[in-house]
C-alpha positions as CSV (number, residue, x, y, z in Angstrom):
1,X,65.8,68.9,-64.6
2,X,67.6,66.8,-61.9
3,X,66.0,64.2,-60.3
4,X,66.3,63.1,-56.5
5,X,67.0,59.4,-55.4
6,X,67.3,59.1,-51.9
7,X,70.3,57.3,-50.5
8,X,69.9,53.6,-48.7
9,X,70.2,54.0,-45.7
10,X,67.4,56.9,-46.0
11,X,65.3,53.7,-48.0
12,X,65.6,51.3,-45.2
13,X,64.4,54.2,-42.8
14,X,61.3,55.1,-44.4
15,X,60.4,51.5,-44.7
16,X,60.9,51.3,-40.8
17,X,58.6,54.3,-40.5
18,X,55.5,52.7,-42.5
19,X,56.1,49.7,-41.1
20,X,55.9,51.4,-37.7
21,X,52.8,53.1,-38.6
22,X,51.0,50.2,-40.0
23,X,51.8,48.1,-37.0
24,X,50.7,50.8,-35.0
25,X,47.3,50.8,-36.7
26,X,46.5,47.4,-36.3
27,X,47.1,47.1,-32.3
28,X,44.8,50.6,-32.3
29,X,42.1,48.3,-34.0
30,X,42.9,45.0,-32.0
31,X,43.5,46.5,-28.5
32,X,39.8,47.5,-27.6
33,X,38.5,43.7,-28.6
34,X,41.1,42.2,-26.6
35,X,39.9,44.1,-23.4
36,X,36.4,44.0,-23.8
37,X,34.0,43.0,-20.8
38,X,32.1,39.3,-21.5
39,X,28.6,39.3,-20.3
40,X,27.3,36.7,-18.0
41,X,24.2,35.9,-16.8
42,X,24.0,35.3,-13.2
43,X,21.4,34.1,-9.8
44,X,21.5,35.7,-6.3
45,X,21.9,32.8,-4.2
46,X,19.1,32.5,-1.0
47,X,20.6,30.1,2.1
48,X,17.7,27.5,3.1
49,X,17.3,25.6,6.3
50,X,16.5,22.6,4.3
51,X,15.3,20.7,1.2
52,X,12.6,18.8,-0.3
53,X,13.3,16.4,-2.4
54,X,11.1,13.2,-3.9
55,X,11.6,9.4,-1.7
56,X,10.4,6.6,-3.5
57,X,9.6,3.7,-1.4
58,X,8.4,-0.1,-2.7
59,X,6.0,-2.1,-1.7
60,X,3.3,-5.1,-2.8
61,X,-0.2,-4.9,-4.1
62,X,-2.3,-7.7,-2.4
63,X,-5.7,-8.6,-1.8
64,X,-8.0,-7.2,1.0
65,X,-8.8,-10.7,1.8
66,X,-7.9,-14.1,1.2
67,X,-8.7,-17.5,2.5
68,X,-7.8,-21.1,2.2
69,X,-10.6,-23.1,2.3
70,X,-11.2,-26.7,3.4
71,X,-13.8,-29.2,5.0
72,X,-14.6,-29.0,8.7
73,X,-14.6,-33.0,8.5
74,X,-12.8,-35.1,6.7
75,X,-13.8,-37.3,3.9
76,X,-14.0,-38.8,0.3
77,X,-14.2,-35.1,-2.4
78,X,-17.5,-36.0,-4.4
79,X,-17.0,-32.7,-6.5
80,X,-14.9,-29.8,-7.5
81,X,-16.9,-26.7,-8.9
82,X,-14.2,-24.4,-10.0
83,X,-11.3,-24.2,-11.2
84,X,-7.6,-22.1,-10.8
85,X,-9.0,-18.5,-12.3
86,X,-12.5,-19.0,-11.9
87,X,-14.5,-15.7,-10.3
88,X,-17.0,-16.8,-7.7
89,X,-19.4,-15.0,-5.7
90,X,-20.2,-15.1,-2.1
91,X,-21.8,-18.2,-1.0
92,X,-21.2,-20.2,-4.4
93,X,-20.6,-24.0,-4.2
94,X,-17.7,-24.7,-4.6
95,X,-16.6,-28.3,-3.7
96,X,-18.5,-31.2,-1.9
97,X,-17.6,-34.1,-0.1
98,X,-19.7,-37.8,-0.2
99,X,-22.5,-37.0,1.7
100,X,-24.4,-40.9,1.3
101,X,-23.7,-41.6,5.2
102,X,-24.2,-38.4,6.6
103,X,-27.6,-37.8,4.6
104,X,-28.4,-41.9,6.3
105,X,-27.8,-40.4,9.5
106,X,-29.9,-37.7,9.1
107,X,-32.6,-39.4,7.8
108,X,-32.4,-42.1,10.8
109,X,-32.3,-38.9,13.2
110,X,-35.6,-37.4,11.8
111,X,-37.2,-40.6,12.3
112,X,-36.6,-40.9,15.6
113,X,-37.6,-37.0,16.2
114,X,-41.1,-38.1,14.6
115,X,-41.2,-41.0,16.8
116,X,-39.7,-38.5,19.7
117,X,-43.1,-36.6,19.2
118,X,-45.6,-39.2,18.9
119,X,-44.7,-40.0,22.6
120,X,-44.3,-36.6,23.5
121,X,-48.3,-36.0,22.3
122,X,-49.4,-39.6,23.7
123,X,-47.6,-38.3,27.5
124,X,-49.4,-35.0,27.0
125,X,-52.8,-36.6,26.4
126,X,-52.1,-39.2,29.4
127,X,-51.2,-36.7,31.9
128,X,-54.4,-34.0,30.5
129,X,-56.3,-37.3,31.5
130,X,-54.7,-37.9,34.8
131,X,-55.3,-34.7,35.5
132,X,-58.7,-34.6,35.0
133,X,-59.3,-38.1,36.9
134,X,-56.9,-36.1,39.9
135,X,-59.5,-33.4,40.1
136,X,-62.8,-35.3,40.1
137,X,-61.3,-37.4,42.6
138,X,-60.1,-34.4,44.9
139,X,-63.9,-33.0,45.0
140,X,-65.9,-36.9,45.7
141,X,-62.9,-37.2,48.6
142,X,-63.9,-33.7,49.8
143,X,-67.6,-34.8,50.3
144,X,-66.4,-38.3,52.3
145,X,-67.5,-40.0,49.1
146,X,-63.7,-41.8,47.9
147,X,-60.9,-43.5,50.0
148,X,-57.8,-42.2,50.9
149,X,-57.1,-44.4,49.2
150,X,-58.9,-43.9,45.9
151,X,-57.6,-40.3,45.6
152,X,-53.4,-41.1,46.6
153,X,-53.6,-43.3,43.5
154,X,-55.4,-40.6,41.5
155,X,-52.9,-38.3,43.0
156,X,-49.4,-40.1,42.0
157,X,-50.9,-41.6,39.1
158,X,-51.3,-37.5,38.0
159,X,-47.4,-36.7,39.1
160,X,-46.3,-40.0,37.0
161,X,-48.0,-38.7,33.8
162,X,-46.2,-35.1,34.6
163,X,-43.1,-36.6,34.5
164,X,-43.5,-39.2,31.9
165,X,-44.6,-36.2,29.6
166,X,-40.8,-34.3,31.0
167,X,-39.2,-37.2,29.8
168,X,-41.1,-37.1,26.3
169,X,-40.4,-33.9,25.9
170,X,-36.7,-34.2,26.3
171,X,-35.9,-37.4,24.3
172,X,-37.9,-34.9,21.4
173,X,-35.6,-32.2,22.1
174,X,-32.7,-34.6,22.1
175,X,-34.0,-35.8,19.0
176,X,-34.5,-32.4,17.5
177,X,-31.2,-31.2,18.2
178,X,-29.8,-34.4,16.5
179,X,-31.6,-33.5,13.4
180,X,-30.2,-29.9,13.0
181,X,-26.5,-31.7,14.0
182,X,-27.1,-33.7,11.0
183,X,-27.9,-30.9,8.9
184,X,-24.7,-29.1,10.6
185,X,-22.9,-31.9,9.9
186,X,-24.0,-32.5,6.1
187,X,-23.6,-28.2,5.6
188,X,-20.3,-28.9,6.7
189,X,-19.4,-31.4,3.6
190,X,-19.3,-28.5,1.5
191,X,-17.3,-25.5,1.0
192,X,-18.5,-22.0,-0.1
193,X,-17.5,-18.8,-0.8
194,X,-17.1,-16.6,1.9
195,X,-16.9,-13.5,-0.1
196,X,-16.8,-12.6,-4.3
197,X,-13.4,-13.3,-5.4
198,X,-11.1,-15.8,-7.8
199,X,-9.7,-19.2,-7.2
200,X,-6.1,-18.7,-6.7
201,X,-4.9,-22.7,-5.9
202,X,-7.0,-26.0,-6.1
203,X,-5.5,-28.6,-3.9
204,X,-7.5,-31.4,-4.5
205,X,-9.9,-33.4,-7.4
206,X,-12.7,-35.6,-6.9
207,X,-12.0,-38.7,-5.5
208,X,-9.6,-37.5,-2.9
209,X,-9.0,-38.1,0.6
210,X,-9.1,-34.9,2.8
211,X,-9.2,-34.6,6.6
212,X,-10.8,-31.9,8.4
213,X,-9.0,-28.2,8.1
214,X,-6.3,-29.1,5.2
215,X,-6.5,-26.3,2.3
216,X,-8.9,-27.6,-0.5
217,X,-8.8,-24.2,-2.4
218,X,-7.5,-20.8,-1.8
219,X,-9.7,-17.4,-2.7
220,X,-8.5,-14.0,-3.0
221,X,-10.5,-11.0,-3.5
222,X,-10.3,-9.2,-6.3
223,X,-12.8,-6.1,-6.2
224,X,-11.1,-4.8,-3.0
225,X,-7.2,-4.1,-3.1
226,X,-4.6,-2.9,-1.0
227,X,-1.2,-1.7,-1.2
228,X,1.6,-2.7,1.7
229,X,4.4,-0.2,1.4
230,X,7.5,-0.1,4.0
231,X,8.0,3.8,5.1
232,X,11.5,4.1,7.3
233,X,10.9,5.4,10.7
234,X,12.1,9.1,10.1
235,X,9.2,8.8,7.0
236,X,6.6,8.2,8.7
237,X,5.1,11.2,10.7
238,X,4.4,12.9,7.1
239,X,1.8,10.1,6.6
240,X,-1.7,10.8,8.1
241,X,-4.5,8.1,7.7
242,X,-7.3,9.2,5.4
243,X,-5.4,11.2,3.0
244,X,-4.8,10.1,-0.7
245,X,-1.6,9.3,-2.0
246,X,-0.4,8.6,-5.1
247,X,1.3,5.0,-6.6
248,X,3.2,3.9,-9.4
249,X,3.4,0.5,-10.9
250,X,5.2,0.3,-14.6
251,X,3.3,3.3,-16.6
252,X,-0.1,3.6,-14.0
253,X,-0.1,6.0,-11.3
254,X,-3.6,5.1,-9.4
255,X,-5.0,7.2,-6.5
256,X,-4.7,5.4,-3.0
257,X,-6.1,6.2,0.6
258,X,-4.0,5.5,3.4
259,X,-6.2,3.1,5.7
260,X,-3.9,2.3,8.6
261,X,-0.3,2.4,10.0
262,X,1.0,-1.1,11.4
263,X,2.2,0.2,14.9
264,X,5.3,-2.1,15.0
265,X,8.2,-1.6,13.5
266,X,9.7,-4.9,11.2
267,X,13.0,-5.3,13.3
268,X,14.8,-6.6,10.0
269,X,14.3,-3.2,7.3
270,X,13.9,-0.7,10.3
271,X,10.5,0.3,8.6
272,X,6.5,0.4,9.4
273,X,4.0,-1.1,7.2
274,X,1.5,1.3,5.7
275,X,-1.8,0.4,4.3
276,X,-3.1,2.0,1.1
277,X,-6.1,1.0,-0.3
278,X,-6.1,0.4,-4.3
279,X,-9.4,1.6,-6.5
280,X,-7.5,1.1,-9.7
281,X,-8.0,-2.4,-10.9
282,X,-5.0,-2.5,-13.2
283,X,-2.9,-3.2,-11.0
284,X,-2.5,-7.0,-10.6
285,X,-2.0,-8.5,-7.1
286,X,1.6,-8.9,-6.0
287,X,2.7,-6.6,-8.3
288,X,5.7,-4.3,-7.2
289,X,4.2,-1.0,-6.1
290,X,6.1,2.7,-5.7
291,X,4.9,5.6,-3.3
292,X,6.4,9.1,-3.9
293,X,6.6,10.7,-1.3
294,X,8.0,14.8,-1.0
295,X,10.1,14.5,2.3
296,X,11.8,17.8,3.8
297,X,15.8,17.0,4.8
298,X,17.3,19.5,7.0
299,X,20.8,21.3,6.7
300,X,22.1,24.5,5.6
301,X,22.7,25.2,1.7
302,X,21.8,27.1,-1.7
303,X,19.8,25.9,-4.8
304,X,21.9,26.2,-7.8
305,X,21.6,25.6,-11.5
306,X,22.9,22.2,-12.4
307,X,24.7,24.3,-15.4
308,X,26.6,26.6,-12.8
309,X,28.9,23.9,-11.4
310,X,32.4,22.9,-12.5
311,X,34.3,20.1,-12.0
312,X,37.2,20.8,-10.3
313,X,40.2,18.1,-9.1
314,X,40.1,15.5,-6.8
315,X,36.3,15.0,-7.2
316,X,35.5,18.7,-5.9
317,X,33.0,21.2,-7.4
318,X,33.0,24.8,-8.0
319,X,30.9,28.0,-9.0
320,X,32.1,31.2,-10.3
321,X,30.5,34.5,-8.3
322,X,30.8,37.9,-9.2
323,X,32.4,40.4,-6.8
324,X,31.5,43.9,-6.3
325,X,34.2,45.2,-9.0
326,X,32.7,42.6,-11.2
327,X,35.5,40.2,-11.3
328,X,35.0,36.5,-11.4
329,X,35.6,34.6,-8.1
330,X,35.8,30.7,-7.5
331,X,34.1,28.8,-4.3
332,X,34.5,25.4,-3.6
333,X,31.3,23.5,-3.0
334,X,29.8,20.4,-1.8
335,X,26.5,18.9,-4.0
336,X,24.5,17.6,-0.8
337,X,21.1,16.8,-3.5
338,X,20.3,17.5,-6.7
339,X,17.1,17.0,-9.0
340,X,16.2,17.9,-12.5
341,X,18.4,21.3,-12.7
342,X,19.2,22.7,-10.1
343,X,21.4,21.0,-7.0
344,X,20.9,21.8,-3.4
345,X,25.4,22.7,-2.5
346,X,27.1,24.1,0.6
347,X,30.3,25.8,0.9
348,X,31.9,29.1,0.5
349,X,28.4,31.1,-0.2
350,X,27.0,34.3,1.3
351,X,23.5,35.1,1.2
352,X,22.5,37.4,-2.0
353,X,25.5,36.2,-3.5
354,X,26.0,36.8,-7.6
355,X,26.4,32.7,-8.8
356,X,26.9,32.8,-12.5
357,X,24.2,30.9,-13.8
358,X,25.9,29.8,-17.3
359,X,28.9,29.6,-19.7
360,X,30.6,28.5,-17.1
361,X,33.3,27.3,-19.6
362,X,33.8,30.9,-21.3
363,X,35.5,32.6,-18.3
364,X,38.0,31.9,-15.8
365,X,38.9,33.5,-12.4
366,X,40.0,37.2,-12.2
367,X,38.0,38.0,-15.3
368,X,36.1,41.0,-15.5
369,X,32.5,40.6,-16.9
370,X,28.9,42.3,-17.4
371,X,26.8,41.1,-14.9
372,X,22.7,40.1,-16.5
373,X,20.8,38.8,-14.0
374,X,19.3,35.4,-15.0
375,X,15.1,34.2,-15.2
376,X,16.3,30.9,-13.6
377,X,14.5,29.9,-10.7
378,X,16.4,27.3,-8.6
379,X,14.8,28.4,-4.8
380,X,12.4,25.6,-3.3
381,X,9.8,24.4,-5.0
């Protein structure tokens, strides 16, 4: 039997043919991978009027009241009760000046009140008598049986006693009122407490020389607190007295009532001075203090996710949309605010647009995609 071998050239062109049909194969199974939609999730964009967005302003916690206290009159300091820290309660003692002449004078001045009133009762009893003598004497004249004479002397000797008993009882007024300005005078040798609170400063120790007004001590309250928190002009009509609000200092957050608006503006920060009042006693006075407040900013925009933005040159932003053939568009956009995850942009947006919401980084413009629309919520909140 005779065997066939193909010639060359008819090698090399079968060769060609499988290799052909092999390479052939391989784009058939390639080709549909290549061309296949990605799918994208995506958020139909909303235009807003405005946003709201958290301000944080400062401001002080302080006492309610303080006072420095000091003698009305001057003098030597005999004592010192407290001390810097010590709590006090209303009308406690708390420092005395030498009281040796003062409490001299007043026990002169109720001597001479006593004596004040022993003439006061010996003109009474003098001009009772007179009296009586006056009358007798009016009714024996009456019959014819007494002088003219007789009864004038009865007479004026009746209006001296009246006014000798004025005059009694006016140096014992005089003298009373002496008395209580000694007592005035010794109560004011002492200081006390005008209200419960602690001893912030001690200016002075025993033996000191103080005149009359100069700080001895100084007393802030402590059971009543309050906190003084600048709010900018444009702030300040979302504030309404009586309403609770809430404050920060370090980790506590402590409920406080606005009490009062200061009506003038501080020329310097452009801001007004509101009043909280502080039930919380953990936070110390003069301790920085934060308000939150939610503050609506007007201006036209979207909410987007954080995640749907790209960075694009010359410190400009993007998003990808999807069009109506479900290609991938770009916009340019400007980030006016943004919080947590989502930013407040505006830009080239239409209401109801299709913003893809993430993968941002698998897809590029002209690309066609499967559109999912996205859980996100980004609207106001």
């Amino acid at each position: 039997m005779r065997c066939f071998r193909p010639s060359g050239w008819a090698l090399l062109l079968i060769q060609r043919v499988i290799l052909l049909l092999v390479t052939a194969g391989v784009m058939a199974a390639i080709a549909p991978a290549a061309y296949a939609e990605l799918t994208v999730t995506y958020i139909s964009v909303t235009p807003e009027a405005a946003f709201t967005t958290n301000r944080v302003y400062a401001g002080t916690s302080t006492a309610a009241r303080r006072a420095q206290l000091g003698f009305k009159r001057g003098g030597e300091v005999a004592m010192v009760a407290v001390d810097l820290g010590d709590t006090v309660t209303a009308g406690q003692l708390l420092a005395q000046l030498d009281t040796r002449g003062l409490e001299s004078d007043l026990r002169r001045a109720q001597s001479e009140r006593v004596l004040a009133d022993a003439n006061r009762r010996v003109a009474r009893a003098q001009t009772e008598l007179a009296a009586n003598t006056e009358g007798r004497i009016r009714m024996l004249r009456a019959n014819g049986n007494v002088s003219q004479q007789a009864f004038d002397e009865a007479f004026l000797q009746f209006q001296a006693s009246k006014a000798q008993l004025a005059v009694a009882e006016a140096s014992l007024g005089r003298a009373q009122a002496t008395v209580e300005a000694m007592h005035f005078a010794v109560a004011e040798a002492a200081i006390r407490a005008p209200f419960a609170g602690a001893i912030q400063s001690r200016h002075v120790d025993e033996g000191s020389q103080i005149g009359p007004g100069v700080p001895a001590l100084d007393l802030v309250e402590t059971d009543k607190r309050e906190a003084h928190v600048g709010i900018p002009e444009s702030a300040v009509g979302q504030l309404k007295v009586g309403d609770s609000y809430t404050v920060q200092w370090q980790q506590v957050e402590a409920q406080a009532r606005l009490r009062s608006l200061l009506p003038e503006v501080n020329p310097n920060t452009r801001t007004a001075t509101a009043v909280f009042t502080l039930a919380d006693q953990r936070i110390p006075l003069g301790a920085v203090v934060e308000l939150a407040l939610r503050e609506r900013v007007p201006g036209q925009g979207f909410w987007v996710p954080i995640d749907a933005l790209t960075a694009m040159d010359r410190g400009l932003w993007g998003l990808f949309i999807i069009d109506a053939e479900n290609t991938v568009q770009r916009r340019l956009v400007e980030i006016v605010h943004n919080e947590g995850d989502r930013a407040f942009v505006r830009g080239l947006l239409s209401a109801r647009d299709r913003v893809v919401a993430t993968g941002t980084q698998r897809i590029v413009q002209g690309q066609r995609v499967i559109p999912v629309a996205s859980e996100i919520v980004v609207s106001a909140r």
